[in-house]
Residue frames as qw, qx, qy, qz and C-alpha x, y, z in Angstrom:
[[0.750, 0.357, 0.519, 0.202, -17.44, -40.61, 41.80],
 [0.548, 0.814, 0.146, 0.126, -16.62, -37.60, 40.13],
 [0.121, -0.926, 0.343, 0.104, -13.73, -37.08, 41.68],
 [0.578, -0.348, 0.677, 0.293, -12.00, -39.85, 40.33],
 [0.661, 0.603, 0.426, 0.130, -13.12, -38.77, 36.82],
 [0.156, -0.911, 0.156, 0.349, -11.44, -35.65, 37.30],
 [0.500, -0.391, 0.671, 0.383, -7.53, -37.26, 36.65],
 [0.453, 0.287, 0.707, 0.460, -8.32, -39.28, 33.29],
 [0.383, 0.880, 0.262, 0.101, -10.22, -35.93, 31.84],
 [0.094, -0.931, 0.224, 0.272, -7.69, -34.15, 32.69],
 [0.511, -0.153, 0.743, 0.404, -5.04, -36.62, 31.28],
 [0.408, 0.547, 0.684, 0.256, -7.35, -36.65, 28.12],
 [0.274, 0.953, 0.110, -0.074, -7.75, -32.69, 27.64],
 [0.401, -0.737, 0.335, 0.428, -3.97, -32.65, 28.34],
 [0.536, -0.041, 0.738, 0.408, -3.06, -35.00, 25.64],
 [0.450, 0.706, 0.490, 0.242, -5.72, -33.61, 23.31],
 [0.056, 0.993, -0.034, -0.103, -4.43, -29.72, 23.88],
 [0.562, -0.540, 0.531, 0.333, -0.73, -31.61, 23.53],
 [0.442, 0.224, 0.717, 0.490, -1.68, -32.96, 19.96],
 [0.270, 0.909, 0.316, 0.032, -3.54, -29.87, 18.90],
 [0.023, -0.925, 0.268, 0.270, -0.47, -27.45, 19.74],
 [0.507, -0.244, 0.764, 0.316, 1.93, -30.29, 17.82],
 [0.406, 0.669, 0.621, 0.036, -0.54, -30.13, 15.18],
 [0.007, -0.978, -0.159, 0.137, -0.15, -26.48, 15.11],
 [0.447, -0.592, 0.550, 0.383, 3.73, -26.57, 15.21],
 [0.464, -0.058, 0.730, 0.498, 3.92, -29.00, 11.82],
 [0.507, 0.778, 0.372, 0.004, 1.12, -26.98, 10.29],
 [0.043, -0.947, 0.195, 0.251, 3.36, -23.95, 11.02],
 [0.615, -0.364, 0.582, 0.388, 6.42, -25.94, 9.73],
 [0.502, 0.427, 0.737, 0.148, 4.65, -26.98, 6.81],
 [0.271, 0.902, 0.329, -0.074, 3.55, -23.21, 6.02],
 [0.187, -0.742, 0.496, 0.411, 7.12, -22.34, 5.68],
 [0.591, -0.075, 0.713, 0.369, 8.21, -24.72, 3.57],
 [0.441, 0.708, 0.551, 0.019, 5.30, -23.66, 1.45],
 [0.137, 0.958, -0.071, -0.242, 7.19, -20.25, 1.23],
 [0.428, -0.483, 0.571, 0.508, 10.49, -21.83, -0.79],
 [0.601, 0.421, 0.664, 0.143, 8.31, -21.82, -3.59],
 [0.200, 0.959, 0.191, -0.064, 8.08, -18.43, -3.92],
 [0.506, 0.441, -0.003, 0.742, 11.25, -16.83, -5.83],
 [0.313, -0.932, -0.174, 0.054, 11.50, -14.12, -2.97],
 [0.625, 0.499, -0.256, 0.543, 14.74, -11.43, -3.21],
 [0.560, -0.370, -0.370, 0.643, 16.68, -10.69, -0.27],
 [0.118, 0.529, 0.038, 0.840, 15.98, -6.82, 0.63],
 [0.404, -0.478, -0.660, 0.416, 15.80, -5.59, 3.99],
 [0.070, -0.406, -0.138, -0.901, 14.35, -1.93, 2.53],
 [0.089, 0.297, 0.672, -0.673, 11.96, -0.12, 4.75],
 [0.026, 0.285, 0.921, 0.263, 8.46, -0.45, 3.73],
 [0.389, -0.011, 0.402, -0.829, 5.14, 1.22, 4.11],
 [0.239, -0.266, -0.919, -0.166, 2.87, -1.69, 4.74],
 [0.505, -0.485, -0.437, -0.564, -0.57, -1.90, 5.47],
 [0.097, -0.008, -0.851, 0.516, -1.75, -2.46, 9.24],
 [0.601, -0.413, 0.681, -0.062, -2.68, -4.89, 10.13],
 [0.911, 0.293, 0.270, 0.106, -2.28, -8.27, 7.96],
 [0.376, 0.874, -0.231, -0.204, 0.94, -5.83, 5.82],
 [0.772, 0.018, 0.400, 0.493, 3.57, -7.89, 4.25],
 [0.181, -0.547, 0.470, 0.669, 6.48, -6.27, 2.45],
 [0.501, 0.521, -0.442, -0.532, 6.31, -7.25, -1.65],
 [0.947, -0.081, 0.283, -0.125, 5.79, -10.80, -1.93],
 [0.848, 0.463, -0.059, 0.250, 8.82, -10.85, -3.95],
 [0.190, 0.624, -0.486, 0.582, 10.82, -9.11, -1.79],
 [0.836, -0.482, -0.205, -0.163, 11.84, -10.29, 2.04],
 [0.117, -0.703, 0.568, -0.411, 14.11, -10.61, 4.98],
 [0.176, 0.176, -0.903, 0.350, 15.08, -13.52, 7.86],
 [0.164, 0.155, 0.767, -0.600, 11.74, -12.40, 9.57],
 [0.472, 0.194, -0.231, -0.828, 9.42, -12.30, 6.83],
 [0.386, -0.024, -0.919, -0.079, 9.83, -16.16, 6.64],
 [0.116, -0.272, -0.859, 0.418, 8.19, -16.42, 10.14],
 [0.366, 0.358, 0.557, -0.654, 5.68, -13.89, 9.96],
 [0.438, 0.241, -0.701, -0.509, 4.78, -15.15, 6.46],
 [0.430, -0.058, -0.900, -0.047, 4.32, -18.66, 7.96],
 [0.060, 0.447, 0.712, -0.539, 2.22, -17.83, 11.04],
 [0.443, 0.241, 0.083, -0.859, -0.09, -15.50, 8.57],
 [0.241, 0.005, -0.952, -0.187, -0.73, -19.09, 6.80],
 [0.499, -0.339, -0.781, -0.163, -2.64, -19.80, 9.71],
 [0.267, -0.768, -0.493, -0.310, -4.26, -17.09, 10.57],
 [0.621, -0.521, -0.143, 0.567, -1.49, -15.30, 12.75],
 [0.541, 0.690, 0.003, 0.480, -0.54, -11.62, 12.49],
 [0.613, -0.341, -0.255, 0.665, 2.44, -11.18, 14.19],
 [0.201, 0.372, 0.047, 0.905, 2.90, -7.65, 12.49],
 [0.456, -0.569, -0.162, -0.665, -0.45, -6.66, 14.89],
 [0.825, -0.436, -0.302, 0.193, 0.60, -8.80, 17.54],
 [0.607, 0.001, -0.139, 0.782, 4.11, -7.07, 18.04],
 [0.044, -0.628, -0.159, -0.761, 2.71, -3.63, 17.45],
 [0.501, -0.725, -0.192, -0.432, -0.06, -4.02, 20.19],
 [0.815, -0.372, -0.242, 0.373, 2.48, -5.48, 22.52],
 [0.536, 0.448, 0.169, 0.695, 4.93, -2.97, 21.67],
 [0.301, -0.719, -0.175, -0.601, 2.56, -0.04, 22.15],
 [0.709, -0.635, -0.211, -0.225, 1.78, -1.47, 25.70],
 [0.809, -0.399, 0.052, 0.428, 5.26, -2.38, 26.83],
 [0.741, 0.637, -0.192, 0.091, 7.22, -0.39, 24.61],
 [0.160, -0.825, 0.453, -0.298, 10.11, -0.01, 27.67],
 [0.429, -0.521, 0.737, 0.037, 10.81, -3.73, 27.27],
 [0.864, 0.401, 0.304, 0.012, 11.80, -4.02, 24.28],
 [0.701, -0.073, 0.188, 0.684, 15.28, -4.03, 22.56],
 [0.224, 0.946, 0.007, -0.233, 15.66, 0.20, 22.12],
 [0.796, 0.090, 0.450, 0.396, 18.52, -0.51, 19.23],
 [0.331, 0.435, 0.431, 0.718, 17.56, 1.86, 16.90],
 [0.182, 0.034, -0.055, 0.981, 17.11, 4.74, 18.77],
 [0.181, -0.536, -0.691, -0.450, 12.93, 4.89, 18.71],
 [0.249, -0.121, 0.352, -0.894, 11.06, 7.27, 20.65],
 [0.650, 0.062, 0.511, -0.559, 8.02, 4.72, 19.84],
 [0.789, 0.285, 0.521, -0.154, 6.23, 1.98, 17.82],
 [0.172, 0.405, -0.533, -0.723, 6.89, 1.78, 14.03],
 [0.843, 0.086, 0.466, -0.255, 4.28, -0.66, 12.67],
 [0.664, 0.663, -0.264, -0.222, 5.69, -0.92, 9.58],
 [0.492, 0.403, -0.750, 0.183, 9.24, -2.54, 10.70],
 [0.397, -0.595, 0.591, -0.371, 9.02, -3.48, 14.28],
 [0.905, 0.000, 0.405, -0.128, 7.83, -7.00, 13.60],
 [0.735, 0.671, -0.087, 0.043, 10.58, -6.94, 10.88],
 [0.224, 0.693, -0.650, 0.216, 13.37, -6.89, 13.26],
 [0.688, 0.124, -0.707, 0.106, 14.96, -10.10, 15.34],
 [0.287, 0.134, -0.625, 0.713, 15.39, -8.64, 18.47],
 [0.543, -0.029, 0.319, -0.776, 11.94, -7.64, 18.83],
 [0.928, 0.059, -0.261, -0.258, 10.11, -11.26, 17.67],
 [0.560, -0.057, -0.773, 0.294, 12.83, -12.84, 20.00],
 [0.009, 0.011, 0.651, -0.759, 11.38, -10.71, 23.19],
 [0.784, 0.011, -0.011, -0.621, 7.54, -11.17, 21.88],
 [0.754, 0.075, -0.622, -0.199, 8.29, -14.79, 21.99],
 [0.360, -0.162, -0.754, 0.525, 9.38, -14.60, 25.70],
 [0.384, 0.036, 0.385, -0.838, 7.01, -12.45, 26.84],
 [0.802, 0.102, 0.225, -0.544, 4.13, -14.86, 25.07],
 [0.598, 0.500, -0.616, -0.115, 5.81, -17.39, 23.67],
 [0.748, -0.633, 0.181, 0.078, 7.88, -20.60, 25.49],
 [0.149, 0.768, -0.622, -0.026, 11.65, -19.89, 25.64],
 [0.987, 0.006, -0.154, 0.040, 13.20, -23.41, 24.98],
 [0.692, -0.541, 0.306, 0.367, 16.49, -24.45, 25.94],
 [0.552, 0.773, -0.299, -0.095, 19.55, -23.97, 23.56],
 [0.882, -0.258, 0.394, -0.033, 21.48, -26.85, 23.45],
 [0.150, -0.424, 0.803, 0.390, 24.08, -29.29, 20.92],
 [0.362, -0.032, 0.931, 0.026, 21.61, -31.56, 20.14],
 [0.111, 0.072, -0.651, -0.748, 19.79, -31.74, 17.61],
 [0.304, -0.279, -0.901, -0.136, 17.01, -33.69, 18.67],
 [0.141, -0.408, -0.308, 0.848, 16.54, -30.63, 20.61],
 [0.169, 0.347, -0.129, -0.914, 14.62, -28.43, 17.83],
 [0.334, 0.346, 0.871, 0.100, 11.39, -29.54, 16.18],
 [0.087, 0.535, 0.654, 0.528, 9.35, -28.71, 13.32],
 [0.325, -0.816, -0.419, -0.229, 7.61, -25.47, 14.21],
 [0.646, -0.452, -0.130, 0.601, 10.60, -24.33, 16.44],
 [0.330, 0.898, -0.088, 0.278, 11.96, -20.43, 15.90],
 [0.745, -0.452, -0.004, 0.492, 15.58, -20.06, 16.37],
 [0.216, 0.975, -0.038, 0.029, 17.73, -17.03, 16.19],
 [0.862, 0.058, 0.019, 0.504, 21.32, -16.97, 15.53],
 [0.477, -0.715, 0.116, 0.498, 24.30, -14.49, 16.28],
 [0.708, 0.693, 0.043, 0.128, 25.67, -13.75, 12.49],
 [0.642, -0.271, -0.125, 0.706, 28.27, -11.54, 14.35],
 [0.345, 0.206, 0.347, 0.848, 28.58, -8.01, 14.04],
 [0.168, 0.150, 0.241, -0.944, 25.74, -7.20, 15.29],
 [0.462, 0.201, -0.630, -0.590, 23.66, -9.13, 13.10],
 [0.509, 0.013, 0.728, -0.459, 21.04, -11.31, 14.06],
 [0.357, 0.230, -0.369, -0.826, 19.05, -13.75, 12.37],
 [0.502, 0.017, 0.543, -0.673, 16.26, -15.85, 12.69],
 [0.238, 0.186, -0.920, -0.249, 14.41, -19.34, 11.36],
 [0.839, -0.087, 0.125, -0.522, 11.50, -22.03, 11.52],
 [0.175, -0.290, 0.914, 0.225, 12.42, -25.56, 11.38],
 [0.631, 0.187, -0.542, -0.523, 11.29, -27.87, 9.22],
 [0.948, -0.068, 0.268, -0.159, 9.94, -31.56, 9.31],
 [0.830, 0.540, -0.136, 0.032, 12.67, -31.97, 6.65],
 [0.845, -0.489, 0.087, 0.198, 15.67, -33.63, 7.42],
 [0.157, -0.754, 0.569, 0.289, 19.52, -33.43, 6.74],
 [0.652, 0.463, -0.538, -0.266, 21.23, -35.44, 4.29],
 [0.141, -0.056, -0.940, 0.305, 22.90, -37.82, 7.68],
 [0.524, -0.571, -0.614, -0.150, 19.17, -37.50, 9.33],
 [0.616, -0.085, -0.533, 0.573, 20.66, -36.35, 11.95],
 [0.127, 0.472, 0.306, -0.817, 18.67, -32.44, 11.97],
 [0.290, 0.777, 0.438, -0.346, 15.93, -30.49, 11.01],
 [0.291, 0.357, 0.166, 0.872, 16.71, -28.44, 7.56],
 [0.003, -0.493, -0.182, 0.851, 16.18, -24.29, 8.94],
 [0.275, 0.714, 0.486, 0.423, 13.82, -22.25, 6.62],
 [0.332, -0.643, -0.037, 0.689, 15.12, -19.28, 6.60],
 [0.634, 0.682, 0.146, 0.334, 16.27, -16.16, 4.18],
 [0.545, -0.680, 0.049, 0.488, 19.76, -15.03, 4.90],
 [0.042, 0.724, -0.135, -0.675, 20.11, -13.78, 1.45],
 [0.149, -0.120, 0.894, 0.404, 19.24, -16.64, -0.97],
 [0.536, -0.154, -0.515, -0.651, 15.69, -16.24, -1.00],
 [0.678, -0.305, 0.447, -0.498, 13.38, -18.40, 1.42],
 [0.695, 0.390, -0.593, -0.117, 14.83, -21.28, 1.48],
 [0.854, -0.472, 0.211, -0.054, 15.36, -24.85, 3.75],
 [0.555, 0.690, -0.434, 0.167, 18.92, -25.42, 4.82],
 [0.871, -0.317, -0.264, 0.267, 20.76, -28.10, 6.77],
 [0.217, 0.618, -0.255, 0.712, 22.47, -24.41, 8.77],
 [0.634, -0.622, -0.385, -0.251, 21.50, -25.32, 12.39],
 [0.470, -0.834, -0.141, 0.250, 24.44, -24.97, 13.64],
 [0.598, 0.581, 0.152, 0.531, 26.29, -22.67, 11.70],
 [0.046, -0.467, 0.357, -0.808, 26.29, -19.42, 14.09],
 [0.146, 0.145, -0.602, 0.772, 25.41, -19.06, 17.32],
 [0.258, -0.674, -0.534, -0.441, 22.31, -19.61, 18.35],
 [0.135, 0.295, -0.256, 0.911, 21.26, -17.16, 20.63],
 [0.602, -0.001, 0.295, -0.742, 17.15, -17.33, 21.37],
 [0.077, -0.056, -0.985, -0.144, 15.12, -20.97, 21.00],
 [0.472, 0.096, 0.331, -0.811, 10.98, -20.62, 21.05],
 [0.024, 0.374, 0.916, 0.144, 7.78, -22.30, 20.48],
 [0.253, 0.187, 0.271, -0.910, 5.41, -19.45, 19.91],
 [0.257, 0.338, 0.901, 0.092, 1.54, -21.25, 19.71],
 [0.037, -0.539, -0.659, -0.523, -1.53, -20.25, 17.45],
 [0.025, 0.182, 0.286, -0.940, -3.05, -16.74, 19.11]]
């Protein structure tokens, strides 16, 4: 008898741990959006920030402030998440800038690290044409060129045809949602869930 309860609970935790992390995804959407209120100026200075929970000037901000902005919303700090990962791995992770080790202060501040913490704990999604491809809650990182990377949350909020997600992003307007999905290259697609 109980083995034929088994299936349907499972089915039932699946679905419930499916609508919790979906849940989680439009909160996270949601907590971005929340951040185009704020009048924030593009400046990608280097900081000394607290650690853990540190955040640059709330008036000041970058591409990745948006995201780890929106996951501290709800109760995520990536800036301690990256670190400890960091620390532990630090030999696979993008060595760009020359480091000899950690920096809490920027590492979670750069693209290339938050796109390899999102594959190492994260799921790497496909990168596709299609719109219908990227949902609410989605981080995507784009090629700028040059060397230049830069990174996003989608929204629930649509395009003017419907047709995509608007990006929340700050590429140098401030934190702001923008129908820019495909504009450059995307390079990295993720779903990273509530820690």
């Amino acid at each position: 008898m109980k083995i034929k309860l088994i299936p349907a609970l499972f089915l039932t935790l699946t679905t419930f741990i499916s609508a919790a992390q979906t849940n989680f995804y439009s909160k996270l959407a949601e907590a971005a959006l929340e951040l185009t209120h704020q009048d924030v100026q593009y400046d990608p200075s280097y900081y000394s920030i607290d650690y853990p929970g540190g955040d640059v000037p709330a008036d000041k901000g970058v591409c990745t402030d948006v995201i780890i902005r929106a996951y501290h919303k709800l109760g995520t700090d990536l800036q301690k998440l990256v670190h400890e990962d960091m620390k532990a791995h630090f030999n696979l992770y993008p060595n760009i800038w020359g480091l000899q080790s950690t920096d809490k202060n920027i590492d979670h501040r750069r693209v290339p690290n938050l796109m390899k913490f999102s594959e190492r704990h994260g799921s790497v999604k496909n990168i596709t044409k299609n719109p219908a491809d990227y949902l609410p809650g989605d981080i995507v990182c784009w090629n700028l060129g040059g060397g230049t990377t830069h990174i996003g949350i989608m929204s629930h909020l649509k395009s003017v045809d419907g047709k995509r997600h608007l990006v929340i992003h700050n590429i140098g307007a401030g934190q702001v949602a923008e129908d820019m999905l495909f504009d450059f290259k995307i390079i990295g697609h993720y779903r990273y869930p509530k820690n």
